[in-house]
N, C-alpha and C positions, 0 to 999 in steps of 0.2 A: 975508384971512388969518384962520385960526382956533387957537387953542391947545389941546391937551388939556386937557380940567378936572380932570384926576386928575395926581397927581406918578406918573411915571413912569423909572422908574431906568434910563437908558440904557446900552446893553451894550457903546458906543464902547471907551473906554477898555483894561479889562481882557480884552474880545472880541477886540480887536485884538494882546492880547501875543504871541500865537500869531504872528503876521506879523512881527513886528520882528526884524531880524536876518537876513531870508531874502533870498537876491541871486538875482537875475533872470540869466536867458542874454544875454550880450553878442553884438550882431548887429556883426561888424566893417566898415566901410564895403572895399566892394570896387569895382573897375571891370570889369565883365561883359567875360571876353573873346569876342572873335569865335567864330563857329561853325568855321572852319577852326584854329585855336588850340586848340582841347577834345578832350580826348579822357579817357576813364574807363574802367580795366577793372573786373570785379566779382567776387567771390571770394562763393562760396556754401558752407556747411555745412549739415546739420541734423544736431537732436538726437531725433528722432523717425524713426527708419531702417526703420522696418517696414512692410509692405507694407501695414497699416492701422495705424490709431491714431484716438485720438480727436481730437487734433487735428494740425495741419501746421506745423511748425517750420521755416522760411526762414530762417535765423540771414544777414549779409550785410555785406560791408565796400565801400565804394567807393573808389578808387583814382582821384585825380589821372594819368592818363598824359601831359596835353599840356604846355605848357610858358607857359600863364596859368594866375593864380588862377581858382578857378571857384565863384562862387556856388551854394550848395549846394541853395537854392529852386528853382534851374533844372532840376536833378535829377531824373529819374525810370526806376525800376526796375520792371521789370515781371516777374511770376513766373507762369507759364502752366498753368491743371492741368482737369480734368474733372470737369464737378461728377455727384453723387454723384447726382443725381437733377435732373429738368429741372425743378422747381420749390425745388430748397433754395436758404437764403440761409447767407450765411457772414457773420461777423463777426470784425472783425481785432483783434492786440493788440497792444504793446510791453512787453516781459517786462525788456528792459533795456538799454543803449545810453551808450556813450561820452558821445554828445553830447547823450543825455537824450531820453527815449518824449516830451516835451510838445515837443522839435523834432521828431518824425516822424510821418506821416500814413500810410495807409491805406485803399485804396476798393476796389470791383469794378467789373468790367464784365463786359459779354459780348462774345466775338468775334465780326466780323461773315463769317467762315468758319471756321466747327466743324472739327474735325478727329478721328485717334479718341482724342489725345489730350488732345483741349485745345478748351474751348470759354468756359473763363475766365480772366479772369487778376487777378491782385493787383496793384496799383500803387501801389508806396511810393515818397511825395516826401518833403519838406522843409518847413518854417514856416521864415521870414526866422529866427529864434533858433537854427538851426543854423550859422549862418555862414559861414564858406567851405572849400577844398581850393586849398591852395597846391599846386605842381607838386611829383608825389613826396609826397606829404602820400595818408592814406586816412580815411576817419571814425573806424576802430576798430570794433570790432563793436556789430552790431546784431540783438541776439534777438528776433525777431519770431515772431508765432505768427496763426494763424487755425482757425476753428472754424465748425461747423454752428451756426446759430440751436438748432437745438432738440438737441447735441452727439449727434446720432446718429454713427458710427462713419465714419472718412471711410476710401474706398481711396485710398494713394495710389500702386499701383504700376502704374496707370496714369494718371499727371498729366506732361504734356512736360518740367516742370522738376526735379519731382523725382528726387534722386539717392540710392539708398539706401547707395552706399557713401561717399558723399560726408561723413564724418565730423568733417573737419577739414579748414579752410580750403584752398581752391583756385580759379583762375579758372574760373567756368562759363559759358559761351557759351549754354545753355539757356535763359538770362533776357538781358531786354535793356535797355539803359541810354538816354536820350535827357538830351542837354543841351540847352535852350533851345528843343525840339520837334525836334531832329537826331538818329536813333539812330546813335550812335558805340557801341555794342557789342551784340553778341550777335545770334544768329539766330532769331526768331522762329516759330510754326510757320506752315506754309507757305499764303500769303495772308493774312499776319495782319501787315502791317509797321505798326509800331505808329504809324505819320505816315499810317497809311490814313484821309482824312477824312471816312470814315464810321465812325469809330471813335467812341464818345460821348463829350458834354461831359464833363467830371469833379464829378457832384454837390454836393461838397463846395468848389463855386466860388461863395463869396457871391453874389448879385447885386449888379451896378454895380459888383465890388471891395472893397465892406467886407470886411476882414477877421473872421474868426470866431474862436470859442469853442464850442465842442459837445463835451458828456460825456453818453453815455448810462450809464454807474454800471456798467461791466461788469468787475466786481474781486469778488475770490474773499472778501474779509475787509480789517480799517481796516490790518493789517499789511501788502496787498499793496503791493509796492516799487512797482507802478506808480501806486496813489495818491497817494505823495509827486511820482514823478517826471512825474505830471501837473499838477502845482502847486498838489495840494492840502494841509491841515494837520486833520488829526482833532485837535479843541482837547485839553489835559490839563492844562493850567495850573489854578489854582485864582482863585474871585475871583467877580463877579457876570456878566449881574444876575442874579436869582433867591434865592431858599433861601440865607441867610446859612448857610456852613458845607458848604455840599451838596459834590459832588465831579463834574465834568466827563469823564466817563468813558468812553475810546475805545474799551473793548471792548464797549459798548454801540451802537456804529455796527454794523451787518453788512449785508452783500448779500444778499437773496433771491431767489430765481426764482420770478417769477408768468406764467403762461400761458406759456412760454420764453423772456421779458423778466425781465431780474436788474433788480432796483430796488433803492435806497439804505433800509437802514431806520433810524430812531433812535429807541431808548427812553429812555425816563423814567420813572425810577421812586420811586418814598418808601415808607416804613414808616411818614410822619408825623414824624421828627425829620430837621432838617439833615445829620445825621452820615448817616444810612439813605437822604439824594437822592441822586441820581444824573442829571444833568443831559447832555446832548450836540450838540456842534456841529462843522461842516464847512464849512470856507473857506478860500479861497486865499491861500496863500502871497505871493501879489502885488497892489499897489494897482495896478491901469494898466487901469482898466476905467471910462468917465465916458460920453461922449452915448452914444446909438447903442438899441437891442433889446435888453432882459433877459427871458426869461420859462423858467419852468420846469413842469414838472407836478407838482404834488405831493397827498397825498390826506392829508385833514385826521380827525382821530378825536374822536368825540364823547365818548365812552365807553370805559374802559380796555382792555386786555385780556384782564386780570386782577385780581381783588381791588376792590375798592367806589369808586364814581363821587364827582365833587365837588371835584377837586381843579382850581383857579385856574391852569389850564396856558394855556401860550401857541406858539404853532407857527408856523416863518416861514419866509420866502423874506423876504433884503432885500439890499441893497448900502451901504457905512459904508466912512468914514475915519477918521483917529483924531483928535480934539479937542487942539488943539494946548495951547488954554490957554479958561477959563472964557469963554465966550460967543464964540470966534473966528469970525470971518465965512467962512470957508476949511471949516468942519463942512460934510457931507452925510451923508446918512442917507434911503433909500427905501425904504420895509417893507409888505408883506406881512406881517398878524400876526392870525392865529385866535384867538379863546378860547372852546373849546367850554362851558366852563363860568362865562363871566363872570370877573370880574376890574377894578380899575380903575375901582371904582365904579359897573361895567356888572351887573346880575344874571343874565344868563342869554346865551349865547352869541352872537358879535358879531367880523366882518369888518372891523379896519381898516385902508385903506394911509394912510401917512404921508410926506408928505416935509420934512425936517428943515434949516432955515437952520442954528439951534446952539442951545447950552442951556448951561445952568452946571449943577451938580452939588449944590451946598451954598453958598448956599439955593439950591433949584430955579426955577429959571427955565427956559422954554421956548420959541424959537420955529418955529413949523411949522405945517403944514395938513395936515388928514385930510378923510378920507372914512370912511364907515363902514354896514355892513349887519348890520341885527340880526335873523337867522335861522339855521338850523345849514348851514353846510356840509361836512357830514361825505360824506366820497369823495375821488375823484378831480378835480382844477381843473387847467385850462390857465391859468397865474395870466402876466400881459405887461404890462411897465412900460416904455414909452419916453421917451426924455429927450432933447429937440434943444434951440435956442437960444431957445427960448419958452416950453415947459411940459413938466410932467413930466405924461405919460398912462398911466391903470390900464385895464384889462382882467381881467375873469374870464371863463371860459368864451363868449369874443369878444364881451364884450360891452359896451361904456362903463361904467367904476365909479367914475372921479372925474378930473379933470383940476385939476393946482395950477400955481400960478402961477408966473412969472419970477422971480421973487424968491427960489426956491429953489432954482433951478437950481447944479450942484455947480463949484464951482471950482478941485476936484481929483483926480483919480483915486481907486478905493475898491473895497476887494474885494467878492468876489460869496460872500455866505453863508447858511445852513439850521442850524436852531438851534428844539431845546424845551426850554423849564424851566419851574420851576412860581413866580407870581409869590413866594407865600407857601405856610401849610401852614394857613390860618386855612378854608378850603373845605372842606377835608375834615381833620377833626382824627382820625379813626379812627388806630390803631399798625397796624392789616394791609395787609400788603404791597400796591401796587397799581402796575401798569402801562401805558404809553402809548403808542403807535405814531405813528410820523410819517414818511410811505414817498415819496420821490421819485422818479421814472422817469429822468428829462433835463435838463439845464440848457443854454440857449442865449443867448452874448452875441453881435450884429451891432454891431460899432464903427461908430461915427459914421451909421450908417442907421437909420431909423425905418420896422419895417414894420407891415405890417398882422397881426392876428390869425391871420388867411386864409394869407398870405404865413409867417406862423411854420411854421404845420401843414403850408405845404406841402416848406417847407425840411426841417422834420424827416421827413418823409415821405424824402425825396433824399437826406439820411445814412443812415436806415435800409436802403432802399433798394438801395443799396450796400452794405450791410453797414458804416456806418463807428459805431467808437462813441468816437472819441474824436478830437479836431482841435483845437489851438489855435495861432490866427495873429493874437493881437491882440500889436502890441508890446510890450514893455515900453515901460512910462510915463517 
């Protein structure tokens, strides 16, 4: 075991105000009825009626027709159309939904007989947090939308599913429904029955059954409803750690498009006095994330944007709970934390991860183990932290960076967060303005599985792939 030898202000506490008070989707226990029992019709709209558009609008309600409950995981909806070109890729969204876009999923495939209408289709399921369809019961609606990777202009008035006068809710037989792998609705185009078992896996199927967590960051601005309703919390509270006085500030998050991939940006910025910081963080709404694959991409900056270098910043990817009481045995803390410019007693830029038994606050006390690389890694990093019942293991860019021991393993759920501020303003004492970039591509959690490096790239490869950029099926804790 090693200590930091520098006092280090942990961002537990006030980090976590953001999360307190946030309630999780209730999965209600159901008993799966039989396949001759089920039955779902499906009622389709869109809001995008024209014979092009930039993007495809499947708006969609499900409908209980049989006469059990019916678990709503079992679910799946298929929506059939013509891609645009034999090499585009599409990518899906959840614009807004009764039972909440972080219960509903998103994938593609391709049909294994083309037709002139249709040679893809969408398929929208369920995460266990949607719960279930009493009989007579329907979800309520569900705005769903999909898009060009690179939003070039889609047709769709030749896609099988789409209906341009279809404005307002009505059954459509055009898409088709399967319970439990049974389609009990709709008519598919012709050789394409959707239990054809040359039809493909579904990508976005863990291996071995871990459930997942995958956000590729595809949101328009920190205001879009779908970043809430994916379970995330753009922080705005005030408090540390960092810059007494600074301000945590959401409209400093935005979305970019780099190469036709939108990534997460976060600035930071100072004039040199607390009042003029501007600090920013993004994390979820929920603790229910402990053993299992954390790793995200994120690309670390040496160098401002703009206005004069020096300033004691710090850039992460970690996962935290919250500190119940001065040195609680129950703390975890796993970090990814950059400092391009030193920091912490360190002088000149320096890689540490840390995992965190607990710490007291005043007087500081600390227990934990680090690792650490003193060189710049300014870019892009596959950064992978796994955690089973023996050690917590690091990775950077696939490669061994520290492994700690049992002794720190978490003994409670902890959200997943990305977070820069500047420790202090003693680095750079200049009053001109200056600014900091901290850009993530993807975030991925595998519950309770430890995979390899290899096995991360290749999973995210299979969401992309599909076009999926958003899935979460870890329970609540």
């Amino acid at each position: 075991m090693s200590t930091r030898p520098t006092r280090r202000r942990s961002r537990a506490v006030l980090a976590l105000a953001a999360l307190m008070g946030s309630t999780a989707l209730a999965t209600l226990p159901v008993t799966t009825a039989s396949a001759s029992a089920d039955g779902v019709a499906v009622q389709y709209r869109t809001s995008a009626s024209g014979a092009t558009a930039d993007q495809s609008e499947p708006w969609f309600k499900v409908r209980n027709t049989g006469s059990s409950t019916i678990q709503l995981s079992q679910v799946k909806v298929r929506y059939y159309f013509k891609a645009d070109s034999p090499t585009a890729t599409y990518r899906f969204a959840c614009s807004w939904a009764v039972r909440g876009c972080a219960a509903i999923t998103g994938t593609f495939g391709t049909l294994a007989s083309p037709t002139a209408t249709a040679d893809r289709y969408l398929e929208v399921g369920f995460t266990p947090g949607a719960g279930s369809l009493a009989p007579g019961t329907d979800t309520g609606d569900m705005q769903l939308r999909f898009h060009q990777s690179n939003w070039q202009t889609l047709k769709q008035s030749d896609d099988y599913s789409f209906g341009a006068t279809q404005t307002t809710y009505a059954d459509w037989s055009k898409v088709t429904a399967q319970v439990a792998g049974a389609t009990v609705w709709g008519t598919a185009p012709e050789g394409n029955d959707p239990t054809d078992p040359t039809d493909p896996t579904d990508p976005t199927d863990p291996p071995g059954g871990g459930q997942a967590l995958f956000d590729d960051f595809s949101y328009t601005s920190h205001t879009d409803p779908a970043v809430s309703a994916h379970g995330w919390s753009v922080r705005s509270n005030s408090g540390g750690p960092g810059v007494p006085g600074a301000t945590w500030d959401p409209s400093k998050v935005t979305f970019v498009s780099q190469s036709g991939n939108t990534v997460m940006n976060l600035e930071t910025s100072t004039a040199g006095t607390g009042e003029s910081t501007r600090h920013t963080e993004v994390l979820t709404k929920a603790m229910k994330f402990r053993n299992g694959t954390y790793a995200a991409r994120v690309k670390f900056a040496d160098a401002p944007k703009s206005g004069p270098d020096g300033d004691r910043l710090v850039q992460t990817f970690f996962t935290i709970n919250d500190l119940k009481a001065p040195m609680a045995d129950d703390y975890a803390e796993y970090d990814f934390e950059y400092l391009p410019n030193g920091g912490w007693g360190e002088p000149a830029n320096i890689l540490y991860t840390t995992s965190w038994e607990t710490y007291a606050p005043d007087p500081w006390q600390a227990v934990n183990q680090h690792s650490e690389s003193r060189q710049s890694f300014a870019g892009w990093h596959d950064l992978v932290v796994t955690i089973d019942d023996h050690a917590i293991t690091y990775y950077v860019d696939g490669r061994l960076f520290g492994t700690h021991d049992a002794a720190y393993l978490p003994e409670r759920p902890m959200s997943i967060n990305f977070n820069q501020w500047l420790i202090d303003l003693d680095g750079q004492t200049s009053t001109t303005p200056r600014a900091y970039d901290q850009q993530v591509d993807y975030v991925l959690h595998i519950k309770d599985q430890v995979l390899t490096p290899a096995q991360v790239a290749a999973k995210i490869a299979a969401y992309r792939g599909a076009g999926t950029t958003f899935v979460d099926e870890v329970p609540s804790s």
